[in-house]
C-alpha positions in Angstrom: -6.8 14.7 -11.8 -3.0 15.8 -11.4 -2.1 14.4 -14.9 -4.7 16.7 -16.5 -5.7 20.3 -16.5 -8.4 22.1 -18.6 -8.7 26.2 -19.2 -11.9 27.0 -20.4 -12.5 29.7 -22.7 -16.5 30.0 -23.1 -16.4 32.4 -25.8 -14.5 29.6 -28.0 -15.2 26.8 -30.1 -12.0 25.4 -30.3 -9.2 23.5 -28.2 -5.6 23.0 -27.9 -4.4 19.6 -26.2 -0.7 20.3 -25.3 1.0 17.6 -24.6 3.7 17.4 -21.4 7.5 15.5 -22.4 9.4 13.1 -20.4 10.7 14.1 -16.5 8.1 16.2 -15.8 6.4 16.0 -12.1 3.0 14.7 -11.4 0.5 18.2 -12.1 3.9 19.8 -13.5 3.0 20.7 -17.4 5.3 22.0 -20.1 3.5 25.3 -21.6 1.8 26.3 -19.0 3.0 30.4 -19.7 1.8 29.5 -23.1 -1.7 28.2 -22.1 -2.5 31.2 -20.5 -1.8 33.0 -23.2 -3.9 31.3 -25.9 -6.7 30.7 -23.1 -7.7 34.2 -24.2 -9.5 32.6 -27.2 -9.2 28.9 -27.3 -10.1 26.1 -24.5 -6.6 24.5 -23.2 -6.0 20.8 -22.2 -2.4 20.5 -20.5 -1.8 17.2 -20.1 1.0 14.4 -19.0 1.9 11.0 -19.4 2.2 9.7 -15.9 5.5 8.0 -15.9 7.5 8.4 -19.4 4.6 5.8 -21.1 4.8 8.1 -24.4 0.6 8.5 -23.9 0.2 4.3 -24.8 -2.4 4.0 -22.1 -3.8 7.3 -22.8 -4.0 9.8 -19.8 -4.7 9.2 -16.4 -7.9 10.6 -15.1 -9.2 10.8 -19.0 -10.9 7.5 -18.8 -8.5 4.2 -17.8 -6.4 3.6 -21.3 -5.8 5.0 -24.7 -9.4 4.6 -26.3 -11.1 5.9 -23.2 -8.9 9.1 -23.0 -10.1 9.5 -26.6 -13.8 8.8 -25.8 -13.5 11.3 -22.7 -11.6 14.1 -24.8 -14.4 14.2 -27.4 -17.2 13.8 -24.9 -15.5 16.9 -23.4 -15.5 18.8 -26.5 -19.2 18.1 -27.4 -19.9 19.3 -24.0 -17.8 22.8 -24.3 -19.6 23.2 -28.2 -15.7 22.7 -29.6 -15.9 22.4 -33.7 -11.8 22.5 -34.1 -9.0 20.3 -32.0 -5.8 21.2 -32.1 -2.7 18.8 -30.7 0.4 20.1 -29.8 3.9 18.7 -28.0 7.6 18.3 -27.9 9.7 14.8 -27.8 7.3 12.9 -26.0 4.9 15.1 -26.3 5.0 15.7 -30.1 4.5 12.3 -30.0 1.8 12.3 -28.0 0.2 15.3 -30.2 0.8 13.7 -33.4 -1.1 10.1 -31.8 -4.1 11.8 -30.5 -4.7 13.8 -33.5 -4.6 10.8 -35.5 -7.8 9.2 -33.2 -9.4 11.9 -32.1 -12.1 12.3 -34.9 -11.4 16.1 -36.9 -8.1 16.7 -35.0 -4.8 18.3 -36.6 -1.5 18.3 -34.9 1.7 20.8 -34.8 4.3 18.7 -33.1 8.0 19.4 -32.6 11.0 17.3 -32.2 9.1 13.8 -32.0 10.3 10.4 -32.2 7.6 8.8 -34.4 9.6 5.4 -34.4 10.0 4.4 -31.1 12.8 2.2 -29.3 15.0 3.2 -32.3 18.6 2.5 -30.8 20.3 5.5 -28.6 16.5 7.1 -28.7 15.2 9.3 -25.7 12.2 5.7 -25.3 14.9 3.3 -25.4 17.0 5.5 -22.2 13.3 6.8 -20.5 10.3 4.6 -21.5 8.3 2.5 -18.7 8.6 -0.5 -19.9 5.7 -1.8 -18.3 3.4 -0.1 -20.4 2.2 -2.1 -23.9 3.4 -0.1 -27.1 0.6 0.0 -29.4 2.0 2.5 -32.0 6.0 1.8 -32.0 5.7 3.4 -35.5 3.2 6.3 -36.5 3.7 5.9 -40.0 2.2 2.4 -40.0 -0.5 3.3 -37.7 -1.4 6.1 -39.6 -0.6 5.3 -42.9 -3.9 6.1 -44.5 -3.5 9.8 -43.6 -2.6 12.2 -40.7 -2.9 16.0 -40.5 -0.4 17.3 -39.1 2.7 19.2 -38.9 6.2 18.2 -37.9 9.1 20.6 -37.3 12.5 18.9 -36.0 15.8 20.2 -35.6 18.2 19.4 -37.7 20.9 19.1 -35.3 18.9 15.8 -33.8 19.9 13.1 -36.1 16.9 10.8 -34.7 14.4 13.3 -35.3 15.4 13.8 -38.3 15.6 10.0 -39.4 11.7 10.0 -37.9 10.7 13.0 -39.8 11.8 11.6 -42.9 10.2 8.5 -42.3 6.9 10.6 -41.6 6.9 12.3 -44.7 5.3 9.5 -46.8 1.9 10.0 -44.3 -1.0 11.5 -47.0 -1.8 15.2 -45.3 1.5 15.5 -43.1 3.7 18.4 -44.0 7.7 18.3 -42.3 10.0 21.0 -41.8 13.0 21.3 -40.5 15.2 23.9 -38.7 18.7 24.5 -39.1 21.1 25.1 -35.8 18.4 23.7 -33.7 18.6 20.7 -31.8 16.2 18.4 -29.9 13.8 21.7 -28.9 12.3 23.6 -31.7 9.1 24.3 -30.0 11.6 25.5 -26.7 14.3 27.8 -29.3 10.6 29.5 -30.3 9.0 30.3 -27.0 12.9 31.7 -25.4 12.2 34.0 -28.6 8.4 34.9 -28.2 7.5 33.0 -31.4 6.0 30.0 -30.8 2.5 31.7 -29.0 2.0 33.4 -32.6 2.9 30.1 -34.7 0.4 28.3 -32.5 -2.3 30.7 -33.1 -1.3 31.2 -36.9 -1.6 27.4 -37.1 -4.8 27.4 -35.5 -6.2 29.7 -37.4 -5.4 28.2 -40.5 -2.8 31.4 -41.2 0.3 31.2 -43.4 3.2 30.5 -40.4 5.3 33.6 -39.1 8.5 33.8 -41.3 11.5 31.0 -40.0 14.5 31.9 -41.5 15.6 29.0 -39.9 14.2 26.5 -42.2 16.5 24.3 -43.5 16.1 21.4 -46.1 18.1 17.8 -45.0 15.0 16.1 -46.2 15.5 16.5 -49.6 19.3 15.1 -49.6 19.1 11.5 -50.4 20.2 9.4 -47.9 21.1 12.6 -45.4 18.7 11.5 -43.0 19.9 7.7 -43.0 23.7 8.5 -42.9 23.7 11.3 -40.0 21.4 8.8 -37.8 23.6 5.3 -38.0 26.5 7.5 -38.1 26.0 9.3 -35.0 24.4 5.8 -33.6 27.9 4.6 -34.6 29.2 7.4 -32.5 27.7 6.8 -29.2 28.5 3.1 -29.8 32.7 3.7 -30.3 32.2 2.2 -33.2 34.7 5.1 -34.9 35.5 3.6 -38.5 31.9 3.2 -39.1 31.4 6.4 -37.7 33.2 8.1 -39.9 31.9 6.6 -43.2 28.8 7.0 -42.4 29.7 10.6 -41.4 31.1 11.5 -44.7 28.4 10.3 -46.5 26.2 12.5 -44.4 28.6 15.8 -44.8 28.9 15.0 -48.4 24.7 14.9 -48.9 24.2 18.1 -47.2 27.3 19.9 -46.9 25.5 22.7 -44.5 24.8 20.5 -41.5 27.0 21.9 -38.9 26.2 19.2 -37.1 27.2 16.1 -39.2 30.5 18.1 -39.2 30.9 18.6 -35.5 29.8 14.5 -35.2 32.3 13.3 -37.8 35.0 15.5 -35.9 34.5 13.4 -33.1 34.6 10.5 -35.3 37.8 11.2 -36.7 39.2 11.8 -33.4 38.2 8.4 -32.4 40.3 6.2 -35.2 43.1 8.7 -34.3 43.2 11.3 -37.4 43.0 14.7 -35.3 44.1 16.6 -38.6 41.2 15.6 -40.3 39.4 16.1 -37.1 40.5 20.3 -36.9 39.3 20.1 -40.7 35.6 19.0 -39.8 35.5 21.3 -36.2 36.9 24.2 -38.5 33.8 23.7 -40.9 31.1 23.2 -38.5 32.2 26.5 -37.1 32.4 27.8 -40.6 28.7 27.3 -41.4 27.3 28.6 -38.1 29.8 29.8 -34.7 29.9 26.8 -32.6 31.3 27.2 -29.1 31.2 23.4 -29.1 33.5 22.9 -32.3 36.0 25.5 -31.3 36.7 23.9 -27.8 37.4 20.7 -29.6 40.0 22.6 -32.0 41.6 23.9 -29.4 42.1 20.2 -27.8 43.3 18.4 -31.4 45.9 21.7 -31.6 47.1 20.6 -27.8 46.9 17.0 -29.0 49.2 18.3 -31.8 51.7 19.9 -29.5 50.6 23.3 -30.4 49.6 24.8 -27.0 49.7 28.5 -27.7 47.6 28.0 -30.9 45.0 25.8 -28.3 45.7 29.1 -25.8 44.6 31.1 -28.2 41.5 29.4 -29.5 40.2 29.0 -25.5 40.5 32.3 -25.2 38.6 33.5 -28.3 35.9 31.3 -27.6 35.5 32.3 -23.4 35.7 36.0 -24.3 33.1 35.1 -26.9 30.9 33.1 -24.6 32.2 34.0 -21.0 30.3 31.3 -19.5 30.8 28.7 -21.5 33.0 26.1 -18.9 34.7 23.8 -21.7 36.2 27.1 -22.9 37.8 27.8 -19.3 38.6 24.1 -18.9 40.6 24.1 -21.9 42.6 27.1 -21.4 43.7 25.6 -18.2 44.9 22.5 -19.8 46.6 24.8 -22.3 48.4 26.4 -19.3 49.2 23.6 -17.4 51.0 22.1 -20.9 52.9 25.6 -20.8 54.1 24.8 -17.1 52.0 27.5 -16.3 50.2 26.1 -12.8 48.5 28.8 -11.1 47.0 30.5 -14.5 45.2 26.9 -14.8 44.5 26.9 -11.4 42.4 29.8 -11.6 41.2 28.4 -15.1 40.0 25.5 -13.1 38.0 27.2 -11.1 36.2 29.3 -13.2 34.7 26.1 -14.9 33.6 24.6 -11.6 32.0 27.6 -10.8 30.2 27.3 -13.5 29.1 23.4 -13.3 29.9 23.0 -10.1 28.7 19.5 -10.6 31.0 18.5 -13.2 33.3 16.0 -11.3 35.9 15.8 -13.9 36.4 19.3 -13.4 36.5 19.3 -9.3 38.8 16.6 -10.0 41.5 18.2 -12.6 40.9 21.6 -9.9 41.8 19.3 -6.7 45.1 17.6 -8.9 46.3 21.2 -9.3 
């Protein structure tokens, strides 16, 4: 029973299936603080897909595939007197939330960050997935087409789960929103700031959600979702030029993504244009302060020959965030092109104290 755990609440006639993401140890589940809080009022099922199988095959110990999990969940609600079933998940998880509420008879889902198309290229299935297992929903569109209720909320910093969440839209009784400055996590940027216990329980009790100033609106900008995907995909693949069209495109259907700025930086950096690149790292720190895209100014100004301006910009950005490695890294590359050995020495190892895994960074320290 290590892939399941139940919390009963006798007093309740309602449950909550959360639903564990990829990596996780056997009996380790995500949300376990959170469980014990809404366990106060509302029966909890933690549960885990044994090896990265995105809940295909259901859940080990709740029957022996996907239609027996689903027979042995509602046999357990009849049995606790449960009248409302709630699913809820992140990446795999939101998947897995968003499946099960669309077979579990009554059920509605609030899922976050989910790939609902899966083995799209450069996705978190195509790097994790056990391949072993038979995919019998690759798209949750299709196998829901006829209706879902649910709830999606991505980050728009994820350019796949932002493709997906477009492509969910179309579902009769699903509702999307997205989040600006977040990435992959939503569900995690609410819990680090006590808000995603009172979203579940607003959602549960059928309450208007807490107030998210973070809502953004990349759904409703043509083909935003289409061009920050296969541009990014572009990205990871070196495949610059294309990167950057499909980049532009992207920046030029919603101007306020930070992030299809940031990505088309590196784009232009790849065919060579680091001008062009300072312009798109200057903008995506312009909309919101990125630590990221102020690091990579800093290297196109060293790239450019200006190392006191790169200096300068390493500096702002490590007294901003002091332990933010990139930033140390790059004021010691700043020194060192200044002739300026021990100052990046000691730049050096600030940064591997602070990933002291990084190899490139033990490296450029042991060179010095």
């Amino acid at each position: 029973m290590a892939y399941h755990h139940f919390i009963e609440c006798s007093s309740s006639e309602r449950m909550l299936i959360l639903f564990t993401a990829t990596g996780a140890p056997e009996g380790r589940f995500n949300f376990w603080q959170t469980a014990q809080e809404l366990s106060t009022d509302t029966h909890v099922l933690l549960v885990q897909g044994w090896s990265n199988t995105w809940y295909q095959d259901g859940v080990r110990g709740l029957g022996k595939s996907l239609n027996t999990s689903i027979k042995e969940i509602e046999k357990l609600c009849q049995s606790k007197g449960v009248r409302e079933v709630f699913c809820s998940g992140q990446s795999m998880g939101g998947y897995g939330a968003l499946l099960f509420a669309g077979l579990v008879k009554g059920a509605r889902a609030i899922a976050f960050g989910a790939e609902t198309i899966l083995d799209l290229p450069h996705s978190q299935y195509s790097r994790k997935a056990n391949r072993d297992v038979k995919v019998r929903h690759p798209d949750l569109a299709k196998s829901f087409k006829d209706g879902l209720n649910a709830l999606l909320i991505s980050g728009e910093r994820d350019p796949i789960d932002v493709y997906c969440a477009n492509h969910l839209m179309g579902v009769p009784g699903v509702e999307v929103r997205t989040m600006r400055f977040v990435g992959h996590g939503p569900a995690g940027y609410l819990r680090n700031r006590a808000r995603l216990v009172p979203t579940l329980r607003n959602f549960m009790s059928g309450e208007p959600l807490p107030p998210m100033p973070e809502y953004g609106d990349a759904l409703s900008h043509g083909g935003f979702p289409r061009q920050f995907y296969h541009g990014w995909c572009a990205l990871r693949s070196k495949n610059y030029a294309e990167a950057v069209y499909e980049l532009q495109g992207a920046t030029e259907s919603y101007p306020a993504s930070d992030e299809a700025h940031h990505l088309l930086g590196q784009a232009y950096e790849g065919v060579g244009d680091i001008s062009e690149a300072m312009s798109s790292y200057a903008v995506a720190n312009s909309i919101v302060a990125r630590k990221d895209s102020m690091v990579s100014f800093a290297s196109c100004l060293r790239r450019l020959g200006s190392d006191k301006g790169s200096l300068y910009v390493c500096k702002t950005t490590k007294n901003k965030w002091p332990d933010y490695a990139p930033a140390h890294f790059g004021e010691g590359l700043s020194y060192m092109k200044m002739g300026r050995k021990m100052d990046a020495r000691k730049c050096f190892q600030r940064a591997c104290e602070l990933e002291p895994l990084n190899a490139h960074y033990r490296a450029r320290l042991e060179r010095t």
